[in-house]
KOLNUPA-312137 format. One line per field, with one value per residue (C-alpha): residue in one letter; x, y negated, z negated. Coordinates in Angstrom, 1 decimal. Each point is the difference from the previous one (the first is absolute). Layout:
BEGIN
res <- c(A / ...)
c1 <- c(X / ...)
c2 <- c(Y / ...)
c3 <- c(Z / ...)
END
This chain:
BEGIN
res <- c(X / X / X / X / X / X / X / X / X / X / X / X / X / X / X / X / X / X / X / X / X / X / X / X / X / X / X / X / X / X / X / X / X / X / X / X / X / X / X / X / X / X / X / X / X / X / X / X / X / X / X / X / X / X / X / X / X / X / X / X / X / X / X / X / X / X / X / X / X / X / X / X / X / X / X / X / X / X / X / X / X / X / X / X / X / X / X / X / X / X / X / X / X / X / X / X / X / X / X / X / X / X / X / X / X / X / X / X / X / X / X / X / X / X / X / X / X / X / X / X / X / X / X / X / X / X / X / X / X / X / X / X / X / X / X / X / X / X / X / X / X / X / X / X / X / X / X / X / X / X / X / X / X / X / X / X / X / X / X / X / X / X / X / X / X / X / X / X / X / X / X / X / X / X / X / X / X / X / X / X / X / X / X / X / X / X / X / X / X / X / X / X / X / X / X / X / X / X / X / X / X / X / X / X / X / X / X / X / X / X / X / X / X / X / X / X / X / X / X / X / X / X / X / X / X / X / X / X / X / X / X / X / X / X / X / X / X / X / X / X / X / X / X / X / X / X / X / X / X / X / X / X / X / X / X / X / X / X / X / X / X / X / X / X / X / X / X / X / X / X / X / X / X / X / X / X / X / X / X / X / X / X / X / X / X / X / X / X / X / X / X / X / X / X / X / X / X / X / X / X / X / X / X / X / X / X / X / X / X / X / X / X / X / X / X / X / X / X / X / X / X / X / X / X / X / X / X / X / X / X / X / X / X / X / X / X / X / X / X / X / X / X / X / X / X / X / X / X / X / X / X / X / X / X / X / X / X / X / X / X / X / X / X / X / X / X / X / X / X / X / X / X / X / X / X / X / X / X / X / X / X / X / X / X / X / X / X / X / X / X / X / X / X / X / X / X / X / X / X / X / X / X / X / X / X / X / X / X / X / X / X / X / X / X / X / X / X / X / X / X / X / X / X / X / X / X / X / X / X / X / X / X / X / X / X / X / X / X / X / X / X / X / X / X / X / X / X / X / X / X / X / X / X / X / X / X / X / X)
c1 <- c(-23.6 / 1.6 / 3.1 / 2.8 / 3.7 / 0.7 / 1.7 / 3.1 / 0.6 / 0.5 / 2.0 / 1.9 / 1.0 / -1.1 / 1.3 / -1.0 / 0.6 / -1.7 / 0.5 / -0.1 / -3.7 / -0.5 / 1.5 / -2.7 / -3.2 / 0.4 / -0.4 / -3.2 / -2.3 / 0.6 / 0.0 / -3.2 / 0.4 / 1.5 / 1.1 / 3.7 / 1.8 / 2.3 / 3.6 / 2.0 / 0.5 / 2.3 / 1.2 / 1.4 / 2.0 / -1.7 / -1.7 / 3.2 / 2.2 / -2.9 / 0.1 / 4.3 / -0.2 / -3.5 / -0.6 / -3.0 / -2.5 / -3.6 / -2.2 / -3.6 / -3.6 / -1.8 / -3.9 / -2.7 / -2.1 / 1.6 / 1.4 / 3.6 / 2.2 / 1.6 / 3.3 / -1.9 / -1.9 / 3.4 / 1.7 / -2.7 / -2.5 / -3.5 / -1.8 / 2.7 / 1.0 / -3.4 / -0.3 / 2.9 / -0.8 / -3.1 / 1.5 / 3.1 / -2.3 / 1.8 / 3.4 / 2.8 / 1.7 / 3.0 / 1.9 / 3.5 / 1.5 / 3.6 / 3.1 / -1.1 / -3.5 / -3.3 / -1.3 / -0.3 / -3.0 / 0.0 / -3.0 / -0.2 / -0.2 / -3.1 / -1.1 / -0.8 / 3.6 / 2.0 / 3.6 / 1.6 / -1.2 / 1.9 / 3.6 / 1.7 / 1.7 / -3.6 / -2.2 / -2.8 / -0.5 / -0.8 / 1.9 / -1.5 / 2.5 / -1.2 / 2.0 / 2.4 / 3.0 / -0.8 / -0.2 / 3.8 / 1.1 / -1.1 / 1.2 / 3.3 / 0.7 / 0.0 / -2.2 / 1.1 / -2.4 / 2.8 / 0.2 / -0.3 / -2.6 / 1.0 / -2.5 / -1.6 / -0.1 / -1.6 / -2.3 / -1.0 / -0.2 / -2.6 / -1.9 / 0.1 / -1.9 / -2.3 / -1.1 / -0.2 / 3.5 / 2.6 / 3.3 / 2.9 / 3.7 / 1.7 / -1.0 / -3.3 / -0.3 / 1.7 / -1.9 / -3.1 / 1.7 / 2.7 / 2.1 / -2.0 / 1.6 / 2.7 / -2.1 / -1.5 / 3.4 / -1.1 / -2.6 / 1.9 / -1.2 / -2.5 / -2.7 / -3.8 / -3.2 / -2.9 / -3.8 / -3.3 / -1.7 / -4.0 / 1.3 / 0.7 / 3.3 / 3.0 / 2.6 / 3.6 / 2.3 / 4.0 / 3.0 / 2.2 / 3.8 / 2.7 / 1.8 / -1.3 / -2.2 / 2.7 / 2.6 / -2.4 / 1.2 / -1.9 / -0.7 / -1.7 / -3.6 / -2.4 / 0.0 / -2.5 / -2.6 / -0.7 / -3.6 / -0.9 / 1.4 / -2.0 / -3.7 / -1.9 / -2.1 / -3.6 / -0.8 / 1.7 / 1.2 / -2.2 / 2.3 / 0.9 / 1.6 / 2.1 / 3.7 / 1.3 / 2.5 / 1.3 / 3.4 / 1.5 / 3.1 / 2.7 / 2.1 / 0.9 / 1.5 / -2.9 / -0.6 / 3.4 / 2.6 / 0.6 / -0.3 / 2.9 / 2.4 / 0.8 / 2.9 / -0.9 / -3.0 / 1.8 / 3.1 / -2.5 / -1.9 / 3.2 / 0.9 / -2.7 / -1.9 / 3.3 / -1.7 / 3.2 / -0.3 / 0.0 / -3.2 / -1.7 / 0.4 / -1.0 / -3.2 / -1.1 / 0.2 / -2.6 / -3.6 / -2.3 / -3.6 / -0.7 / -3.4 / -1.0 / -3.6 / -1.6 / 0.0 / -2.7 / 1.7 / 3.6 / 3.2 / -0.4 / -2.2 / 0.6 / 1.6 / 2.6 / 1.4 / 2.5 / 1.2 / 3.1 / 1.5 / 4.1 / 1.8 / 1.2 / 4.0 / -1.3 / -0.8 / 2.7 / 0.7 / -4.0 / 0.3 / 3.3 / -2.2 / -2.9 / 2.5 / 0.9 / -3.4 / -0.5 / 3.4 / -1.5 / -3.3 / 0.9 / 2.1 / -3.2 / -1.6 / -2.3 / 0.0 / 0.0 / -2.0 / 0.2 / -3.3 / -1.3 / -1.2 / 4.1 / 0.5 / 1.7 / -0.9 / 0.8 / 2.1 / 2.0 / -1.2 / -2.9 / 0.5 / -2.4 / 1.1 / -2.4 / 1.2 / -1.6 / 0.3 / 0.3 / -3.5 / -0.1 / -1.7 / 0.4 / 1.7 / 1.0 / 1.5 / 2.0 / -0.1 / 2.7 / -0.8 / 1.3 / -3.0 / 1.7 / 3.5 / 1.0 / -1.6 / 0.1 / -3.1 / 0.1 / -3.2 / -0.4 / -2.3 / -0.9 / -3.1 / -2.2 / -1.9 / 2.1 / -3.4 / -0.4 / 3.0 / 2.7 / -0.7 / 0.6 / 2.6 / -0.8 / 2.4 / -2.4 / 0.7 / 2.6 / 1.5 / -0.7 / -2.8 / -4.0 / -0.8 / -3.8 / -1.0 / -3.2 / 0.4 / -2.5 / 1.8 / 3.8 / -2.1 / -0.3 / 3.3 / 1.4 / 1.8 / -2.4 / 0.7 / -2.1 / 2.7 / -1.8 / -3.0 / -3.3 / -0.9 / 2.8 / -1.3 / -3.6 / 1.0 / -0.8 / 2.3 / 3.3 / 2.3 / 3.0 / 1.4 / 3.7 / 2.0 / 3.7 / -0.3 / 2.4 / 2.5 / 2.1 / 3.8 / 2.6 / -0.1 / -3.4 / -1.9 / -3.3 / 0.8 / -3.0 / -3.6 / -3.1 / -3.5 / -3.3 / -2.1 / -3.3 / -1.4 / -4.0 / -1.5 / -3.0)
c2 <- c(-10.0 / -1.8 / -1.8 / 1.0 / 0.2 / 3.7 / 0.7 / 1.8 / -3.4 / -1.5 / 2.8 / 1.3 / -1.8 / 2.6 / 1.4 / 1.4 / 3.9 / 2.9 / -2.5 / -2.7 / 0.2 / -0.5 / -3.8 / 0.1 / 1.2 / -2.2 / -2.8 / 1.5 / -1.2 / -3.9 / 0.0 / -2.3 / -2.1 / -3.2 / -3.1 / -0.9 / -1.6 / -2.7 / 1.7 / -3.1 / 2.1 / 2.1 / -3.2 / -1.2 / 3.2 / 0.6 / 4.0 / 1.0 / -1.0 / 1.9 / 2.7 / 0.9 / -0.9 / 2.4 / 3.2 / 0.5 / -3.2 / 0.4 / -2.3 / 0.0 / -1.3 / -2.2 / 0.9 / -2.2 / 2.6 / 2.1 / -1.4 / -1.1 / 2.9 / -0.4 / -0.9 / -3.5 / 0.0 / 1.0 / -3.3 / -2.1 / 0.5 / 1.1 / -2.8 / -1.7 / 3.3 / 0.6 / -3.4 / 0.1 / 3.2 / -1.3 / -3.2 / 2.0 / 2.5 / 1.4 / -0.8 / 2.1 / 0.7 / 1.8 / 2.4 / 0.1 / 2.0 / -1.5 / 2.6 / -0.4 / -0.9 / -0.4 / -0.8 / -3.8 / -1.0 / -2.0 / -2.1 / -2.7 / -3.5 / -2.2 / -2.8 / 1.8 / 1.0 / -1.1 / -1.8 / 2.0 / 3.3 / -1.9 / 0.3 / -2.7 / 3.4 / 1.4 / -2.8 / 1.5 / 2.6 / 0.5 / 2.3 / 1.7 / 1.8 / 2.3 / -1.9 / -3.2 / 2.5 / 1.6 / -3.5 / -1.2 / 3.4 / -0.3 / -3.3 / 0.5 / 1.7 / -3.6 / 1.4 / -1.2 / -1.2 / 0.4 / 3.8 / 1.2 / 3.3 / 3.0 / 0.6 / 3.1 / -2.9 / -2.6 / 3.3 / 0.8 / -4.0 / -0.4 / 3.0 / -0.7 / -3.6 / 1.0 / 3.2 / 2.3 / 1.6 / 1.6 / -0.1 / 1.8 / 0.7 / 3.1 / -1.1 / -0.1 / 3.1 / 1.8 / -1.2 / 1.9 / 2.9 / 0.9 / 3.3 / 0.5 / -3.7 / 1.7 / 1.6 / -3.3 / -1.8 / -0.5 / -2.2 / -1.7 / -3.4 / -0.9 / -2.3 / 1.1 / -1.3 / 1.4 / -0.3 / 1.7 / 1.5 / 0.2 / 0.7 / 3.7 / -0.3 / -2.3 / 0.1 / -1.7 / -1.0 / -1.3 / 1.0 / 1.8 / 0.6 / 1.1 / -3.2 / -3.7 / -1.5 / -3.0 / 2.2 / 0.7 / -0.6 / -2.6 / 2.5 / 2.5 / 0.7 / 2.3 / 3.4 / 0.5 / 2.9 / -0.4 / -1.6 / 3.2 / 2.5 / -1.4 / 0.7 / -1.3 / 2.8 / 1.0 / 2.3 / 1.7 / 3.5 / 2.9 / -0.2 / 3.6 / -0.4 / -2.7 / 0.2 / -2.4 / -0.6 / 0.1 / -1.6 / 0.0 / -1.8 / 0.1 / 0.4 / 0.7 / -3.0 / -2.5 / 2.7 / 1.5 / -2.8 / -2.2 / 3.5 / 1.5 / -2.9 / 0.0 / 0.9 / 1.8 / 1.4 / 1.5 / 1.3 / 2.3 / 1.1 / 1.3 / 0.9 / 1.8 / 1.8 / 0.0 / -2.9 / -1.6 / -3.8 / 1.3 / 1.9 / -3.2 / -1.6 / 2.2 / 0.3 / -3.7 / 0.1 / 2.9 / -0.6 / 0.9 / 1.3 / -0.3 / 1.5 / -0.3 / 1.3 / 0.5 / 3.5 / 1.4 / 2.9 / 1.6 / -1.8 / -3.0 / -2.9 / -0.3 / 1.6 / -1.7 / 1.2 / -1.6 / 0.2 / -1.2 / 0.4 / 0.3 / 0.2 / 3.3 / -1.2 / -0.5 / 3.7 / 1.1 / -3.0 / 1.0 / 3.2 / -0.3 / -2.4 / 2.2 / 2.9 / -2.7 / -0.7 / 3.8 / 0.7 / -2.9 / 0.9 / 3.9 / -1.1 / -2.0 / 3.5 / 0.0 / 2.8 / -0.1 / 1.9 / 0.4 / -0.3 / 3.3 / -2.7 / -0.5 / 0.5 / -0.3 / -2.7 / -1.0 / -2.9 / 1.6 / 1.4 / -0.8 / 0.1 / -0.6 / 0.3 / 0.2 / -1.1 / 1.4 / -0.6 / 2.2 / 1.3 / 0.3 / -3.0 / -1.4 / -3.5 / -0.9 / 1.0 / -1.1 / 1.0 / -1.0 / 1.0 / -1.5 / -1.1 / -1.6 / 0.9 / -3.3 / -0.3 / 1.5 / -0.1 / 0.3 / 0.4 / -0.1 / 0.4 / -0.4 / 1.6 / 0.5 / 3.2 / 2.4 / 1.0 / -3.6 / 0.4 / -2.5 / -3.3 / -1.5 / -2.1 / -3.1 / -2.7 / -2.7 / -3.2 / 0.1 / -3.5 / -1.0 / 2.0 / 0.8 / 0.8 / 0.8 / 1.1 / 0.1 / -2.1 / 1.9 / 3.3 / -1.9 / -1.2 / 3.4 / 1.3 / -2.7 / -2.2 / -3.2 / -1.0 / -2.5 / -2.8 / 0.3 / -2.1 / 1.1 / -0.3 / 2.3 / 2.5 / 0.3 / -0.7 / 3.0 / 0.5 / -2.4 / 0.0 / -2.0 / 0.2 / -1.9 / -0.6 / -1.5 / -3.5 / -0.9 / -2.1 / 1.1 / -1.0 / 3.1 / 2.3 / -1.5 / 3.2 / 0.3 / -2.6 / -2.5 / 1.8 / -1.1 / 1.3 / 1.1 / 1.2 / 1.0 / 1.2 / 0.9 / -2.0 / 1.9)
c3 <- c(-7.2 / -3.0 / 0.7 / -1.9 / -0.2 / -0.8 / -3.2 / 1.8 / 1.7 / -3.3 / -1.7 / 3.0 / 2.9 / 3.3 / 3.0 / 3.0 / 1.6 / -0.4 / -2.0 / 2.4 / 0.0 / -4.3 / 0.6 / 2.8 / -1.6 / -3.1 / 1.5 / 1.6 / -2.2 / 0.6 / 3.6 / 1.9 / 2.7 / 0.3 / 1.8 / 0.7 / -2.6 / 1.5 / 0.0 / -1.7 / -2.8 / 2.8 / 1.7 / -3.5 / -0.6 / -3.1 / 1.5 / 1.0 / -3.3 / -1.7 / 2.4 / -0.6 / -4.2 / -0.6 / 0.0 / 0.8 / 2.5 / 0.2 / 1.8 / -0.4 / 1.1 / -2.0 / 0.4 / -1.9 / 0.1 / -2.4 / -3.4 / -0.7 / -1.0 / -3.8 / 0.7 / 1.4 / -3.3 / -2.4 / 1.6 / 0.8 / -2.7 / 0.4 / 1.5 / 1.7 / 1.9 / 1.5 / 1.2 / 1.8 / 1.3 / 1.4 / 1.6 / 1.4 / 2.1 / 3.0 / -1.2 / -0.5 / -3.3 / -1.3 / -2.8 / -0.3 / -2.4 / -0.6 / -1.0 / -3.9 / -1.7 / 0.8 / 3.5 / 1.7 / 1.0 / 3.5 / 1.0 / 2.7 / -1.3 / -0.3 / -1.8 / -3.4 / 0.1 / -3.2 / 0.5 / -2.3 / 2.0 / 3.2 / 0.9 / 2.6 / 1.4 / 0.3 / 0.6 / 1.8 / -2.4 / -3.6 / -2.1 / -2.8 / -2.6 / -2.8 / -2.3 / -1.0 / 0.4 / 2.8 / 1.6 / -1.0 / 1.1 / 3.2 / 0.7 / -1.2 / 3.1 / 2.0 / 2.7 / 3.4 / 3.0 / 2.5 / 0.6 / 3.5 / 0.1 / 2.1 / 3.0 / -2.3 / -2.6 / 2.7 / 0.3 / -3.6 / -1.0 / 2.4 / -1.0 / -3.3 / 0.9 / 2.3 / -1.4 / -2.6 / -0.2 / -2.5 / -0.1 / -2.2 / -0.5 / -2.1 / -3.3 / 0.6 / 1.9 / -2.9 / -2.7 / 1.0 / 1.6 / -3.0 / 1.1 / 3.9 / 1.0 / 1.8 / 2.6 / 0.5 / 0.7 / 4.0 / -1.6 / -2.7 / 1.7 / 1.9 / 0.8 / 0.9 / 1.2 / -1.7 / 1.2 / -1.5 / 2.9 / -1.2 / -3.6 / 0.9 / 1.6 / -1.0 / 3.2 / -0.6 / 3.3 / -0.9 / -0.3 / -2.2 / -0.7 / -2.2 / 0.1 / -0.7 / 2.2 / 0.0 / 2.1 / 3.0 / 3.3 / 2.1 / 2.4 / -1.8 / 2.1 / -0.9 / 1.3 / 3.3 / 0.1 / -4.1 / 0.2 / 2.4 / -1.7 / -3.2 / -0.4 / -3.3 / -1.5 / 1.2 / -3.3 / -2.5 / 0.9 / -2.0 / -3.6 / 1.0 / 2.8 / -0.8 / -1.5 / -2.8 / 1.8 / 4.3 / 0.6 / 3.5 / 0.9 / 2.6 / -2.5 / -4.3 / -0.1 / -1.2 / -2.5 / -1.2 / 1.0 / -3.0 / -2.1 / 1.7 / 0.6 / -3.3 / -1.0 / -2.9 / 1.1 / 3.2 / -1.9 / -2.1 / 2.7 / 1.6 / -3.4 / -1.5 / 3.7 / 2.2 / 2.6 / 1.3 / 1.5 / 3.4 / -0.8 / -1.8 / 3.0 / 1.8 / -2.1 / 0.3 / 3.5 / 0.5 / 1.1 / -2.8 / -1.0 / -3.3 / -1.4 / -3.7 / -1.2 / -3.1 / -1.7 / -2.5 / -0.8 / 0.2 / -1.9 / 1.0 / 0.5 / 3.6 / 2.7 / 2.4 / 3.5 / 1.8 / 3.9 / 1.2 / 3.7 / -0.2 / 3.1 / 1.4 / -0.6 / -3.5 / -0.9 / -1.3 / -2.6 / -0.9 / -0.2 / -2.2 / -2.2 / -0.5 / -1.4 / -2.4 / -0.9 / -0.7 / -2.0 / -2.1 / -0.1 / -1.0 / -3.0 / -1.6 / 0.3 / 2.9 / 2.6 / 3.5 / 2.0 / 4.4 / 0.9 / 2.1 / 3.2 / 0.8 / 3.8 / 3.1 / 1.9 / 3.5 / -1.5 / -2.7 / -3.3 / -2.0 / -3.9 / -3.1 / -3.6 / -2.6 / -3.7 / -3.0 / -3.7 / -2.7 / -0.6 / 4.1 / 0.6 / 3.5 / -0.8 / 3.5 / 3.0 / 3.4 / 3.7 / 2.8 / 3.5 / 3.7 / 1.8 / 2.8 / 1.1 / -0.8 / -3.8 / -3.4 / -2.3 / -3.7 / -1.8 / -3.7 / -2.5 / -3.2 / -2.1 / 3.4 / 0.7 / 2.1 / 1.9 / 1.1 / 2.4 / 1.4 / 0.0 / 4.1 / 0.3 / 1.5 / 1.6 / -0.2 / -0.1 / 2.2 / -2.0 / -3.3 / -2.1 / -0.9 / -3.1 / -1.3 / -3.3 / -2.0 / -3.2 / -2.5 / 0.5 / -0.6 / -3.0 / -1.2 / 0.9 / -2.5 / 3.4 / -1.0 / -3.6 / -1.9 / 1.4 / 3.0 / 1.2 / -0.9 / 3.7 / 1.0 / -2.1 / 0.7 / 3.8 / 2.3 / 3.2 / 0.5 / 2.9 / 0.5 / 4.1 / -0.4 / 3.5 / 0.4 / 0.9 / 3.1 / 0.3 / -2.8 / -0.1 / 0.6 / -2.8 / -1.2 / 1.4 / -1.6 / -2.7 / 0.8 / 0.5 / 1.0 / -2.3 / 0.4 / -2.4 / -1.1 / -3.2 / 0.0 / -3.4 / -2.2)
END
């Protein structure tokens, strides 16, 4: 394997999520075992001023037995750069890409170290800028030694030394994910291990959150039962019986949250559909099931369904929302139509409403019934086959979420654009299991997660 840095690292700094796992699998191809590099470069403060003023940390493996990637060469030169690759075997190194310009290259001090590469705030490292201007800019900011880390900080510093790890903030996570950053807002920081399991599978373990990792409480833990509850894949399920994409969660809220608590956002969905506050809310708090697939045929290029549970106290407020939705939905000129499978059921009534188009196309349809006395399910789809049936609603996990998806076919619905990793996109199956750390301060609910992921590498 040729040791690289990949080109989106260089043009755009990388997240994580489904999108976690891109930031993951780009660093894939430098991983190789490794001695422990002595953590002064943590003891000095220099990680964790790095850590809060980048966007985007990566630590990496140097291996001898593979050649020096070309940011070494860029700012070492040729020869220089595969001699210190060679005498530097085991060590780790690091990119930091700053809030402007080009990435910093990191690499532990030695004795072919130059003094004008050396900082007296960094003195057991070497910093390598891309540029005379880039250097003054960063040090203009009068970085400080005497910052006290957060116990997620303590966390990801020492990750980030002893192992190949990643970490981000907002910036970074948007630059690679453009419009779909809101849905990733649960994950807007966060810090992960990553490690190469036979070349085949790359597995990530840390945690994630929609604040900084500087505001964690000190007695944030992780969440018991998530190493059982995760199993690393055996095989690929056959390509045609996977979906490009499974999402489970407890609730909408890691998905739909930062969406809807926008002002402006919110006001037009009550606006434009007749979805009052009281009905957001009660939207974000639902369990959900959310099924996306690939389609070959039909209006679209894939089909999505999605379950949500609702209350029983809550059916009136949905059932007043849905006649919005149809009011709305009749005046852009599509047609309702009951479907013939309505009926009684012990619980209440059972009702499916197909929409179709103008030329009578099926375009998508919903389906409310009361499986328990105490719950209300809403079911809706969009472009899936009538004759495939409902989808089952499933209240698993009961905290946090899964999500699985198959990476070729988001590929070919258009989800992974050319931003993304080249290992992403030729990956086969991914899945991301994300648990609510404890410990969380009042009215921090499901604010700090723990992560752990797999993707399977081709």
């Amino acid at each position: 394997m040729t040791l690289v840095v990949p080109r989106s690292f260089r043009d755009h700094p990388i997240t994580a999520t489904l999108l976690v796992l891109s930031i993951a699998a780009s660093a894939a191809g430098l991983f190789a075992s490794g001695r422990w590099l002595s953590p002064r470069f943590s003891d000095q403060g220099s990680l964790l001023f790095f850590l809060r003023e980048s966007r985007l940390i990566q630590s990496f493996n140097v291996d001898s037995a593979q050649s020096p990637p070309d940011v070494w060469r860029r700012r070492l030169g040729a020869n220089a750069a595969t001699q210190r690759w060679q005498s530097s075997d085991g060590h780790r190194w690091w990119m930091v890409w700053l809030q402007d310009g080009a990435p910093l290259l990191v690499l532990h001090r030695t004795k072919a170290s130059e003094p004008s590469r050396v900082s007296s705030l960094f003195p057991d490292v070497e910093l390598l800028f891309a540029d005379e201007l880039h250097r003054k800019s960063f040090f203009s900011k009068h970085p400080s030694r005497f910052l006290t880390p957060s116990s997620l900080e303590n966390d990801c510093i020492d990750r980030l030394i002893r192992s190949p790890a990643v970490a981000w903030n907002p910036s970074g996570l948007s630059a690679i994910a453009g419009p779909l950053a809101f849905a990733l807002n649960s994950g807007s920081h966060g810090c992960l291990k990553l490690t190469l399991d036979q070349g085949r599978l790359l597995l990530l373990d840390g945690s994630v959150s929609s604040r900084p990792l500087s505001s964690a409480p000190p007695s944030l833990r992780r969440p018991p039962g998530i190493e059982s509850a995760f199993q690393t894949f055996v095989g690929d399920t056959p390509m045609n019986n996977r979906l490009a994409l499974h999402w489970q969660g407890a609730s909408t809220r890691p998905l739909f949250a930062s969406l809807l608590q926008r002002r402006l956002i919110s006001d037009e969905i009550e606006k434009t559909y007749g979805l009052t506050p009281n009905f957001q809310v009660q939207w974000l708090g639902a369990p959900m099931d959310l099924q996306a697939q690939l389609r070959k045929d039909g209006p679209f290029k894939a089909s999505l369904q999605l379950s949500l549970a609702f209350k029983a106290q809550h059916a009136e407020s949905l059932k007043t929302g849905l006649a919005s939705i149809a009011l709305n939905l009749e005046q852009r000129g599509l047609r309702p139509q009951v479907s013939s499978s309505t009926a009684e059921t012990d619980n209440g009534q059972s009702t499916a409403v197909i929409w179709k188009g103008a030329n009578q196309n099926v375009l998508g349809r919903w389906y409310v019934d009361s499986p328990r006395p105490d719950q209300i399910s809403l079911r809706l789809s969009l472009g899936w086959p009538l004759g495939t049936g409902h989808p089952p609603l499933k209240l698993k996990p009961k905290s946090g979420l899964s999500i699985r998806f198959d990476a070729k076919q988001l590929r070919e619905m258009g989800w992974l654009k050319a931003t993304w990793p080249s290992l992403v996109q030729q990956a086969g199956q991914g899945e991301l299991l994300v648990k609510p750390m404890l410990g969380s301060r009042s009215g921090q609910t499901d604010t700090w997660y723990w992560i752990k992921g797999q993707l399977s590498l081709r």
